[in-house]
VOSEFI-219447 format. One record per atom (N, C-alpha, C, CB): x, y, z. Coordinates in steps of 0.05 Angstrom, whole numbers, plus 32768, in hexadecimal, padded with zeros to 4 digits. Glycine has a CB too. Example, Ala and Ser with C-alpha at 12.3 -4.5 7.8 and 13.67 -1.06 7.14 Angstrom:
81087F8E809C;80F67FA6809C;81087FBE809C;80E27FA780B5;81017FD3808E;81117FEB808F;81028001809D;811A7FF48072;
This chain:
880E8A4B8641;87F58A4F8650;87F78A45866C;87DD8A418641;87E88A5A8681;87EB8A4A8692;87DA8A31869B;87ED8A5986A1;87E28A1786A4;87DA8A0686A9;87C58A0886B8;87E989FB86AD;87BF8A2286CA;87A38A2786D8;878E8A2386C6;87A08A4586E4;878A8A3486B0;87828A3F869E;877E8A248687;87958A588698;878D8A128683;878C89FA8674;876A89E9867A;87A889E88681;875889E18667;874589D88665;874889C18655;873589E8865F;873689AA865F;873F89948650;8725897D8650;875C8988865E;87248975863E;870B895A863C;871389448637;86F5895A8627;870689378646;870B89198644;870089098642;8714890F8651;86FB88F2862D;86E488E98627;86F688C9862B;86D588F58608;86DB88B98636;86DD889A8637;86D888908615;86C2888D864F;86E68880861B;86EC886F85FC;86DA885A85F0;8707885E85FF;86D9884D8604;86C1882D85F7;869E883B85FE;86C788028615;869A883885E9;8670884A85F0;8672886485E6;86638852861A;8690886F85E4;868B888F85E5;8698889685CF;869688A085FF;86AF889185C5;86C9889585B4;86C38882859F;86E8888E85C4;86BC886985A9;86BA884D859D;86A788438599;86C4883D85A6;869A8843857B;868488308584;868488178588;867388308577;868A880E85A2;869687EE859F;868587E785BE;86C287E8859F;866987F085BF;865787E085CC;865587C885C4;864187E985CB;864B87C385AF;864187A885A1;8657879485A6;863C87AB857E;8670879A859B;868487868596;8691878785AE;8697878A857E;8693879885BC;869A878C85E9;868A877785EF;868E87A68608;8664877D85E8;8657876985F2;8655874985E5;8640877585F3;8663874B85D2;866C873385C3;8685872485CC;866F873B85A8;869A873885CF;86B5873285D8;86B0872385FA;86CA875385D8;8692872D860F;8694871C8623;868187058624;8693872C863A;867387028611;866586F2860E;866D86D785FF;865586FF8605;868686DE85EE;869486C785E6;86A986BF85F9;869F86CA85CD;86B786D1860A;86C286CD8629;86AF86BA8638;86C386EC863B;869886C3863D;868D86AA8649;868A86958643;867B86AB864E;868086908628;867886768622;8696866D8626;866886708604;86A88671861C;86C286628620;86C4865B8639;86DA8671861A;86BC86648648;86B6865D8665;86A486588671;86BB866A8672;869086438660;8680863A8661;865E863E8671;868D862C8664;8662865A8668;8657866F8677;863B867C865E;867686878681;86248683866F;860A868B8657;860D86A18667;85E8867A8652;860D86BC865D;860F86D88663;85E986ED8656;863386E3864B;85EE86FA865F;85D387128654;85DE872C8653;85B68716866A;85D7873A8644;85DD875A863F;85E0876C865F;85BF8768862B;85D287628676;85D687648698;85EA8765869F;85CE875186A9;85F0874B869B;860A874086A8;86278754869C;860B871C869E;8627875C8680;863E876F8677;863387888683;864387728653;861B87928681;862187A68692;862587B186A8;861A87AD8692;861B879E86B8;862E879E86CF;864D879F86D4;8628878B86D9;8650879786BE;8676879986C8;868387B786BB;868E877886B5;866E87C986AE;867C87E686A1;868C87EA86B3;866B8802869B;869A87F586AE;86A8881486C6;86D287FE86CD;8684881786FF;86D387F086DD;86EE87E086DB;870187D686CA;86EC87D186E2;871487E086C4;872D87D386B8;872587B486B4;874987D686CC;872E87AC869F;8729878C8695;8730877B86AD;873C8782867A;8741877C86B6;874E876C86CD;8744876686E3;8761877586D4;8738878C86E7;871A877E8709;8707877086FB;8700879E8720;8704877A86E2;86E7875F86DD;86F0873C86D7;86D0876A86B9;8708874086CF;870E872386CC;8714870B86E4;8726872486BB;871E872286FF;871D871B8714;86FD871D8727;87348728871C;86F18727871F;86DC8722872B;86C8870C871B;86D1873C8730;86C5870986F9;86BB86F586F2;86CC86D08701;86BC86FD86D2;86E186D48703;86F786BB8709;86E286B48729;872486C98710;86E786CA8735;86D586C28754;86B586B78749;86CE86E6876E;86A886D08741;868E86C38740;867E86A58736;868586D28736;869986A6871A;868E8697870F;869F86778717;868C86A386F3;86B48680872B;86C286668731;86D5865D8718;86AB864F8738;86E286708704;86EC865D86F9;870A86548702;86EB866486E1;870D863E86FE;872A862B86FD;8746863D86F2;8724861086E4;8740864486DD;8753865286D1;8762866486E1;874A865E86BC;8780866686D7;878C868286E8;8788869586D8;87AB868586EF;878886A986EA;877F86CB86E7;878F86D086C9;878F86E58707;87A586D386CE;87B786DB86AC;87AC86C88696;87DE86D286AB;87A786A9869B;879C86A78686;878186B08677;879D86958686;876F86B78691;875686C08682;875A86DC867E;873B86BB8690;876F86E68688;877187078682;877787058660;8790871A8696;878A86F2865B;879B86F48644;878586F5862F;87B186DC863F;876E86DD8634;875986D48623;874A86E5861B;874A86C5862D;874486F98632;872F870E862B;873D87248621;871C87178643;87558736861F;875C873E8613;876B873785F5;876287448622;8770871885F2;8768871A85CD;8755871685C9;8773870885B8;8739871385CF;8720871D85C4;871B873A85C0;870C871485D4;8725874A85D7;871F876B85D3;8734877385C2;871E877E85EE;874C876485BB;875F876B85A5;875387658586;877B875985AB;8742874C8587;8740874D856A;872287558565;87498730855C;870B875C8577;86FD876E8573;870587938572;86EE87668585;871A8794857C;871787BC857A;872A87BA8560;872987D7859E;872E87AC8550;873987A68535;872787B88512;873687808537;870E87AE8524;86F087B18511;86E787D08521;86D1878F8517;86EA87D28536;86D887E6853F;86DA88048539;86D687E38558;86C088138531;86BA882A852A;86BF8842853C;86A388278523;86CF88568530;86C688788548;86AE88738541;86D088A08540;86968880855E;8680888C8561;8672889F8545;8686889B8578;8663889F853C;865A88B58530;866788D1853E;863A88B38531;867688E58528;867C88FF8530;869189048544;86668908853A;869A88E58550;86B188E78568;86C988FA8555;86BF88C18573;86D588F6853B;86E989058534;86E289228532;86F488FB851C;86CF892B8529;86C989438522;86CB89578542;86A989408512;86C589488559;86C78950856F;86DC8952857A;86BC89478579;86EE89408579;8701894A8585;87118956856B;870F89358597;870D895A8555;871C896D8543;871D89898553;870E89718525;86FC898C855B;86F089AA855F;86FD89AE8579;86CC89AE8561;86FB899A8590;870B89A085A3;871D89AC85AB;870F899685A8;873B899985A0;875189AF8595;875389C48584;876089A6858B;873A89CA857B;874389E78561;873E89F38574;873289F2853F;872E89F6858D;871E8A0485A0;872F8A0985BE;870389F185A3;874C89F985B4;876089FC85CB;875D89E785E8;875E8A1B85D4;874D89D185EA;874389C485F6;875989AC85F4;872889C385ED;876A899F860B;877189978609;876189738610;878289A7860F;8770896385F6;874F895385F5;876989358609;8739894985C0;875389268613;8760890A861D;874988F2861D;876D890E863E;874E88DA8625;874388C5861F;874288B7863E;875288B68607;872A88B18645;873588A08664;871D88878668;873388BC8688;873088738662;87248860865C;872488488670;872D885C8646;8716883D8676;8715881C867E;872E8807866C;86F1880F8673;872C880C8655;873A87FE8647;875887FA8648;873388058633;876487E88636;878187ED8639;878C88098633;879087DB8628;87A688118639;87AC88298633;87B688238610;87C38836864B;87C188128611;87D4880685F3;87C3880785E1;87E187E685F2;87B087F385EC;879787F185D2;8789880D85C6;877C87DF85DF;8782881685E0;8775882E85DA;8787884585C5;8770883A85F8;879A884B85C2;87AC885885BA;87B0884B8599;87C4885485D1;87B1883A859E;87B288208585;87A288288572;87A88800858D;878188308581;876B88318573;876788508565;8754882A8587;87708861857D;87708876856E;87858882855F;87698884857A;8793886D855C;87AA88738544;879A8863852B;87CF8863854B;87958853852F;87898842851D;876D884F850C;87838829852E;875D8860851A;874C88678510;874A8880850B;873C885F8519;876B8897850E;876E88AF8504;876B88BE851D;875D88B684ED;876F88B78536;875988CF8546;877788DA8567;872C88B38559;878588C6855D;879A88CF8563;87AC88E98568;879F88C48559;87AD88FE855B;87AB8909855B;879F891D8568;87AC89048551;87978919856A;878089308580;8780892D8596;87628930857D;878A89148598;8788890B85BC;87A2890F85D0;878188E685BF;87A7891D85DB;87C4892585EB;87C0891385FF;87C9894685F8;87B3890A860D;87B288F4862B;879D88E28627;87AA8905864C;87B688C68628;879F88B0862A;879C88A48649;87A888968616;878F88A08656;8790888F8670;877C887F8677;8793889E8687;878C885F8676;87888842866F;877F883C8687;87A088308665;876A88238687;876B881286A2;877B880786B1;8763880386A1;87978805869F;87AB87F486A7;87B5880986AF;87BA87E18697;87B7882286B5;87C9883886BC;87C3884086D8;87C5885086A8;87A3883D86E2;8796884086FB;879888278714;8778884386F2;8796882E8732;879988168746;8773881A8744;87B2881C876D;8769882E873C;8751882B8744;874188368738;874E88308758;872A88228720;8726882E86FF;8709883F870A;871E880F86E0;86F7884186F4;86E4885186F7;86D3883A8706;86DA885F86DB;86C28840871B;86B38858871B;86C888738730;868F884E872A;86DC8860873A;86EB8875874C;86F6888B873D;87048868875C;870088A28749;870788BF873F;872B88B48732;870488DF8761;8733889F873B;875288AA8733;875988A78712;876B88958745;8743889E8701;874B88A086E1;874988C186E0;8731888E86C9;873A88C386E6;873588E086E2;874888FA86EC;871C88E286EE;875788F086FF;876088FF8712;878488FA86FF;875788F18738;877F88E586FB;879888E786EB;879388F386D1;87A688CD86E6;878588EF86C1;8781890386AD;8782892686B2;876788FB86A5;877E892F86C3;8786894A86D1;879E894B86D6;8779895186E8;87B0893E86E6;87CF893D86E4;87E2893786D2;87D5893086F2;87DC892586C3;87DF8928869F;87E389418696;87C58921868D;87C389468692;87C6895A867E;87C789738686;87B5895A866E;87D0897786A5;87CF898E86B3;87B489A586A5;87F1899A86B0;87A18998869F;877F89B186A8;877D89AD86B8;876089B3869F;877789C686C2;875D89D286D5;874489C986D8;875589E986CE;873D89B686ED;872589A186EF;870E89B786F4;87298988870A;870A89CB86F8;86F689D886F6;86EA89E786DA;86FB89E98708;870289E586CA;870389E286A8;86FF89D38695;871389E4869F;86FB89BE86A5;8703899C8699;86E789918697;8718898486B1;86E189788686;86CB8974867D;86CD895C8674;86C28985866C;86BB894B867D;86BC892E8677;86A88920866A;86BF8922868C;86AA8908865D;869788F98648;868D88DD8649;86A388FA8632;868088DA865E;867C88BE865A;866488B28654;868388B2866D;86638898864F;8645888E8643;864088758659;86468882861D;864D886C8669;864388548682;8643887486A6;866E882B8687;8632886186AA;8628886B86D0;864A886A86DB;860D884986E9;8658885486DD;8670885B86EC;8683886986DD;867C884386F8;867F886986C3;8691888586B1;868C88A486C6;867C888D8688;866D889E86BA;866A88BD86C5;866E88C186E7;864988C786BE;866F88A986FA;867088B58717;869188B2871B;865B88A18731;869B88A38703;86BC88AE870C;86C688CD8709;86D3889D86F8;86BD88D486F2;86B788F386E6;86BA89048705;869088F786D3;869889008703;868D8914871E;86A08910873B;866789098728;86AB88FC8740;86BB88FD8757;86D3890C8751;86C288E38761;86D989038739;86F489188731;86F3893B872D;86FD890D8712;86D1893F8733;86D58954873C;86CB896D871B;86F889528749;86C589538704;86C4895886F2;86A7896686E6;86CE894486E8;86A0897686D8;867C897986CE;8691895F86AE;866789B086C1;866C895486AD;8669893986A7;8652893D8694;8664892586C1;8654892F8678;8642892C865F;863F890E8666;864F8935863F;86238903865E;861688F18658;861888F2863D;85FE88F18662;862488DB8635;862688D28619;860688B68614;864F88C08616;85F588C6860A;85DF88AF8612;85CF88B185F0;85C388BB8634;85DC88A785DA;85D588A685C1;85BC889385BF;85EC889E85B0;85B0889C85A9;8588888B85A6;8596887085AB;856E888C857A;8580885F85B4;857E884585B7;8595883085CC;8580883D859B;85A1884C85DC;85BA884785F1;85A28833860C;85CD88718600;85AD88238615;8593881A8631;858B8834864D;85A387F98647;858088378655;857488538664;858C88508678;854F88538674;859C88678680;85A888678699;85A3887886A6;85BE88668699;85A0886F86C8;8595888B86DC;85AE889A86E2;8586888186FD;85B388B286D3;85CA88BA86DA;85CB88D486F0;85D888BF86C1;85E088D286FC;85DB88ED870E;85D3890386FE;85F688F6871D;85C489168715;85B3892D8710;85CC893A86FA;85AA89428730;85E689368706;85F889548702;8603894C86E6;8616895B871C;85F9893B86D7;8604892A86C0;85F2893886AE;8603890886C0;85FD89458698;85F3894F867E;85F9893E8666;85FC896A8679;85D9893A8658;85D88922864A;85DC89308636;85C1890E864A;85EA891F861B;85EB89248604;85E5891285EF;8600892B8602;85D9891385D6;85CF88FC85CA;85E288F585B7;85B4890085BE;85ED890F85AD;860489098599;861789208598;85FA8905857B;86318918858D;864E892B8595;8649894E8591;866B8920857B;86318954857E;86388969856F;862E8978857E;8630896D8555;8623896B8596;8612898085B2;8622898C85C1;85FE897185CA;863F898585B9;8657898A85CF;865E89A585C4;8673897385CF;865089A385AA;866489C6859E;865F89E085AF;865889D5857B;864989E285BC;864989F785CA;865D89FB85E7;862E89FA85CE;866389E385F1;867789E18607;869689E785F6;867489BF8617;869889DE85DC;86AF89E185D7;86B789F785CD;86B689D185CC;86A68A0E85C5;86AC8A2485B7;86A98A3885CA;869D8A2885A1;869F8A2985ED;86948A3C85FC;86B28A4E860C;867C8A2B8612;86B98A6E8615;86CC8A728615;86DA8A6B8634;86CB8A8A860A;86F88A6F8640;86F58A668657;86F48A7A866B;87078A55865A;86DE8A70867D;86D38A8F868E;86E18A8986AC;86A88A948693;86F58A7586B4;86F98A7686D1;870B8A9386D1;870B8A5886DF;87108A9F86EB;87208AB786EE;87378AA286FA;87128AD38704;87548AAF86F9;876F8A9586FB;87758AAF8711;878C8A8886D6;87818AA8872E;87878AB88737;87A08ACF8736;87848AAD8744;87A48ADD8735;87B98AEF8729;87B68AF6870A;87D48AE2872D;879D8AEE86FD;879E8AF586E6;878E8B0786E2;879B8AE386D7;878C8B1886CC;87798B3086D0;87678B2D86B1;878C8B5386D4;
């Protein structure tokens, strides 16, 4: 096939793939107190969208700690190691990207997270398979909300970004998306907190709303093709 012609989705992993809201906001909240630190549900959301590393370097400034950077990097990644241990796919996340690929869609993952872990998880929880491109925080100089996760996910998996279709459930998910040039689903399931998301962001409440994008056929004209 030609790679013009190649269509591809990519969905963010933690909120979207994963249900591992709950146990992130646990994993920084016991980060803090270790660091002698009282946190609120605010304060984690503010840090969505960056690779572990800008937030560990920006908590180190704000919060003044002593410690060196690797050690508190190390810290907070075995907490997110032995929490994504327990953690659940999303309601319907497998069934979706099953349908994806039966539908010729080539499916990928573009995450904040580690690339290792992430990969880890969806081996671990069967979903592996389905996923041809993972791209990690640790893989980017510059995580979401900027366009280059995204932009590498297109060079990856060589689609056609006017084919391509993205999934996220945080504000800097989706404005890395849209810079990349991408149309963009709101992953916003009952009881998610309200986000003002751009106009151009189509909300979804749950995976099975995606079937009509995924069964839908592909209408760009490829030049020289008839």
């Amino acid at each position: 096939m030609n790679r013009l012609t190649r269509r591809g989705i990519f969905f963010d992993l933690d909120g979207t793939l994963a249900d591992s809201k709950t146990a992130l906001r646990q994993v920084f909240r016991d980060f803090a107190a270790s660091c002698g630190r009282e946190t609120t549900d605010a304060d984690y959301d503010a840090l969505q969208g960056p690779p572990v590393p800008i937030i560990i370097a920006k908590l180190k400034r704000d919060w003044a700690l002593p410690q060196k950077s690797a050690d508190l990097l190390q810290r907070y990644n075995q907490l997110i190691d032995a929490a994504f241990i327990q953690i659940p796919p999303m309601p319907g996340a497998a069934a979706t990207l099953e349908a994806a690929c039966a539908h010729g869609w080539k499916v990928g993952v573009v995450t904040s997270n580690n690339a290792a872990r992430s990969r880890a998880w969806l081996a671990r929880r069967g979903l592996a398979s389905f996923v041809e491109i993972v791209v990690g925080g640790d893989e980017v100089c510059l995580g979401k909300p900027q366009p280059e996760p995204y932009r590498v996910a297109l060079a990856r998996s060589g689609c056609a970004r006017e084919l391509s279709v993205a999934i996220e459930d945080t504000l800097a998910g989706a404005r890395s998306a849209l810079a990349a040039g991408l149309r963009t689903f709101g992953y916003a399931p009952p009881g998610r907190e309200t986000i003002d998301w751009p106009e151009s962001v189509r909300l979804i409440n749950a995976f099975d709303e995606l079937l009509p994008e995924l069964t839908r056929p592909r209408t760009r004209r490829v030049a020289g093709m008839r």
